[in-house]
C-alpha positions in Angstrom: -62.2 -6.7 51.0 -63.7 -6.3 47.8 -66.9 -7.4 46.3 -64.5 -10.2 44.0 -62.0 -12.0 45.5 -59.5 -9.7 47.2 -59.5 -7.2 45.0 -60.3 -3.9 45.4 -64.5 -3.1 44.7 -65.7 -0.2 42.2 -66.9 2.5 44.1 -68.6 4.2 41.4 -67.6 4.4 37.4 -67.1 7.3 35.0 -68.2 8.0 31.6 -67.7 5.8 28.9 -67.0 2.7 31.7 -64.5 3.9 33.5 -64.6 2.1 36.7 -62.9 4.0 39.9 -61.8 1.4 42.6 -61.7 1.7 46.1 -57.7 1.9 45.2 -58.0 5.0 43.1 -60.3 7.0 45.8 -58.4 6.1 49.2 -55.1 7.4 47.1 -56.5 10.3 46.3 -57.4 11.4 49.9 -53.8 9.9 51.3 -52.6 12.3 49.1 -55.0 14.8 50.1 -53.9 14.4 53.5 -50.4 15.5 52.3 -50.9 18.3 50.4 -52.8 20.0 53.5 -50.4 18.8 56.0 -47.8 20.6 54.1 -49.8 23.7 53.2 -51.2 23.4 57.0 -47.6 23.1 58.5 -45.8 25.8 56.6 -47.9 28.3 57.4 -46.4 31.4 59.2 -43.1 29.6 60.0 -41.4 31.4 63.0 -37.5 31.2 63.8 -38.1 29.8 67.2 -40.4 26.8 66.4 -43.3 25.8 68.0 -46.8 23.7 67.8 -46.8 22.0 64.3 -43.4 23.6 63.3 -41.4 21.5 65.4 -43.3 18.3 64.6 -42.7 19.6 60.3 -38.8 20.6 61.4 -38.0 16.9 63.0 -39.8 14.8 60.0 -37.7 17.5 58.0 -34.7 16.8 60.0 -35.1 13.2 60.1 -35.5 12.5 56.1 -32.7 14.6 55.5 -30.9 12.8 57.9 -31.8 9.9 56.8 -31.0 10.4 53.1 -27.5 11.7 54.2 -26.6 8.2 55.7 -27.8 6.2 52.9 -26.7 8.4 49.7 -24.4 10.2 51.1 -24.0 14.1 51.5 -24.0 14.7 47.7 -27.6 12.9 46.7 -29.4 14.9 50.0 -31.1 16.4 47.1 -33.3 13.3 46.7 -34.8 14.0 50.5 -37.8 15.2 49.2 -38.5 12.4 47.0 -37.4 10.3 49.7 -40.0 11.8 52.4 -42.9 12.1 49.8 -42.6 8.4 49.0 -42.0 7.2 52.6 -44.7 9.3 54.1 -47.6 8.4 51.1 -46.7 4.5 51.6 -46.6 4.5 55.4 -50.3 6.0 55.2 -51.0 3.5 52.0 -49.8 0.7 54.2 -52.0 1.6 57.9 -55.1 2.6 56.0 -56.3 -0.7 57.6 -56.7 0.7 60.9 -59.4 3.0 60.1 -61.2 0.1 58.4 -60.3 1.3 54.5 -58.8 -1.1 51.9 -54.8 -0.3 52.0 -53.8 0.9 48.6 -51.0 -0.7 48.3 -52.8 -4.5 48.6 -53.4 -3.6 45.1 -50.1 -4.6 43.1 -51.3 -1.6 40.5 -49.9 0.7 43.4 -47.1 -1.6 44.3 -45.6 -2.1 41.1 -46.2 1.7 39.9 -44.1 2.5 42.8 -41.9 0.6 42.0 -41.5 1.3 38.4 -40.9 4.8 39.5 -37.3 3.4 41.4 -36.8 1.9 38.5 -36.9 4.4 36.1 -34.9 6.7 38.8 -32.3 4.4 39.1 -31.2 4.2 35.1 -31.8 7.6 34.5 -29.9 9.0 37.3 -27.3 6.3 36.2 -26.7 7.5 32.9 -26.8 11.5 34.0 -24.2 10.8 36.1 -22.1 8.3 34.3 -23.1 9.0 31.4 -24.4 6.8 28.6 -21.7 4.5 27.5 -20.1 5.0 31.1 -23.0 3.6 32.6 -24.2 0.4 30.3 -20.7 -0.5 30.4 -21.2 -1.7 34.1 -23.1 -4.2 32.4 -20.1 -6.1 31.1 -19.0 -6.4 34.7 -17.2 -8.5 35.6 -17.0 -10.4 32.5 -19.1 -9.7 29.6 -20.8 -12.8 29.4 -23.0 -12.0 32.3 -24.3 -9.7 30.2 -27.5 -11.6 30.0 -27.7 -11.9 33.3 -27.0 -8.4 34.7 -29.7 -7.6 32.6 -32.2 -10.0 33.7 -31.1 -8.8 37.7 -32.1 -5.4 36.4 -35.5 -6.3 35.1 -35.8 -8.0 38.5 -35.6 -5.1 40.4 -39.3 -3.3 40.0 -40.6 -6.9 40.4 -39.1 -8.2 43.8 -39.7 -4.2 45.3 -43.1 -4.2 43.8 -44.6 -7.7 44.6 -42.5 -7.5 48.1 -44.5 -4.8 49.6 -47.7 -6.1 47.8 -47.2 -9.4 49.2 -46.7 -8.0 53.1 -50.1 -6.0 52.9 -52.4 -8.3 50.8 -51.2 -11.1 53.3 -51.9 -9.2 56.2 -55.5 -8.2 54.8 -55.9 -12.1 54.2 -55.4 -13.1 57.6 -57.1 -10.7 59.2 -60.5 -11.4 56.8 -60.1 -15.5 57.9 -59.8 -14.3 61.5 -62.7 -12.0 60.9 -64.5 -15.0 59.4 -63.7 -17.2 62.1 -64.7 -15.4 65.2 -67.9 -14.7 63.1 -68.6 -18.3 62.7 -67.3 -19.0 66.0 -70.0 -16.6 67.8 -72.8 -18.2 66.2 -71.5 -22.0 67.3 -71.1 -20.9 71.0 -73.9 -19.0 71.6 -76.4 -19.2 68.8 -76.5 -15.7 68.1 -75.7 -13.7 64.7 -73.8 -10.5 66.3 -70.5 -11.5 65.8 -69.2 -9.7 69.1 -66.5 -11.7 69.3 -64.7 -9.7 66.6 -64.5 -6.9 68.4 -60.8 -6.4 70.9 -59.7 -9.7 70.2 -58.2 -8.9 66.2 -56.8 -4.9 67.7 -53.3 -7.3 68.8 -53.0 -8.3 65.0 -54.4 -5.5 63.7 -51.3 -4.1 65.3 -49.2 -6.2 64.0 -49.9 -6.4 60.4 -51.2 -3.1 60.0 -49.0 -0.7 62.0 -46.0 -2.6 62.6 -45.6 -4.4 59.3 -46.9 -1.5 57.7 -44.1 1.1 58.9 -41.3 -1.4 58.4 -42.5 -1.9 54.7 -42.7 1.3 53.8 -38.9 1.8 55.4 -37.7 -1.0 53.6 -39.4 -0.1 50.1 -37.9 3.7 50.9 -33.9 2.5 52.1 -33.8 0.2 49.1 -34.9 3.1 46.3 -32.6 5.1 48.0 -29.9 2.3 48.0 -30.4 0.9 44.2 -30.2 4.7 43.1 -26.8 5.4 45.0 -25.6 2.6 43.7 -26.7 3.2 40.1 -24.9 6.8 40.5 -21.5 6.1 42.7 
């Protein structure tokens, strides 16, 4: 947690005041991690697979499969998108586990991701609809919901954004009262400052909200992109 409130802290500042969170620098080596898994696993690819390859060809294999059954066989172009996205928020969302702020409990991260779907989804809307083709959906089905269309539009960034947001911030709450709690709680049974009680009992919730919730938000965030776009195109 951060030095003020649940925010993220400063970790160290720029010229001119430019202050560099603990968001900024843990992105920065998530994405880190990417860029060398993907130099890493590339690397003298064989035609019989083996080690690393066939880890690389399944995740391969698996995005492309899965933006197949969601977009269908004419959008599999999107699969890299699609696997960047879901890979850098699954690690975003798990950074808890190794003791490190999550990124995305910061709704900077949240809602720049998810003005990234939004921007996809009307520009991929208009190259394949074209421009009066594709605001014309928004006299559908009667032109007085016009308004409203466009207010379920402007919607969109804000549900994905403060969804995920809301999943990992609320996780990282909990977890700091339990911390908190088991803290206080050692000192009341026994007298003694070490809170020891904090360590094994929170690894059941730190599966929980950490791993668990944090793999099936970065799939949800990742199927609904990939829905709104198809939708936006078909």
């Amino acid at each position: 947690m951060g030095t003020e409130g649940f925010g993220p802290r400063v970790v160290f500042e720029l010229g001119n005041g430019i202050a560099i969170t603990e968001t900024v620098t843990v992105t920065w080596f998530i994405m880190f991690v990417l860029v060398a898994f993907s130099i890493l696993a590339t690397r003298n690819l064989q035609k019989v697979p083996k080690g690393m390859q066939i880890i690389t060809e399944g995740i391969v294999d698996g995005i492309n499969g899965l933006t197949k059954q969601t977009m269908g066989e004419d959008k599999v172009g999107f699969a890299p998108y699609v696997g960047t996205l879901l890979l850098f928020i699954m690690l975003a969302n798990i950074a808890g586990l190794f003791g490190i702020r999550p990124p995305t409990a910061d709704a900077n991260t949240t809602i720049g991701l998810a003005m990234m779907t939004f921007f996809m989804i009307h520009g991929f809307g208009v190259i394949s609809k074209g421009v009066l083709g594709y605001f014309k959906g928004f006299l559908e089905p009667m032109w007085f919901l016009l308004p409203l269309n466009i207010i379920g539009e402007l919607a969109t960034p804000i549900s994905l954004g403060f969804r995920l947001f809301g999943n990992i911030v609320g996780g990282m709450i909990i977890m700091g009262l339990l911390y908190g709690a088991l803290g206080g709680l050692t000192t009341f049974l026994f007298g003694i400052n070490v809170p020891f009680m904090q360590v094994g009992i929170p690894a059941f919730l730190h599966i929980y909200f950490d791993l668990f919730a944090g793999l099936l938000q970065s799939f949800i965030f990742t199927m609904l992109t990939m829905v709104f776009v198809s939708i936006a195109m078909d």
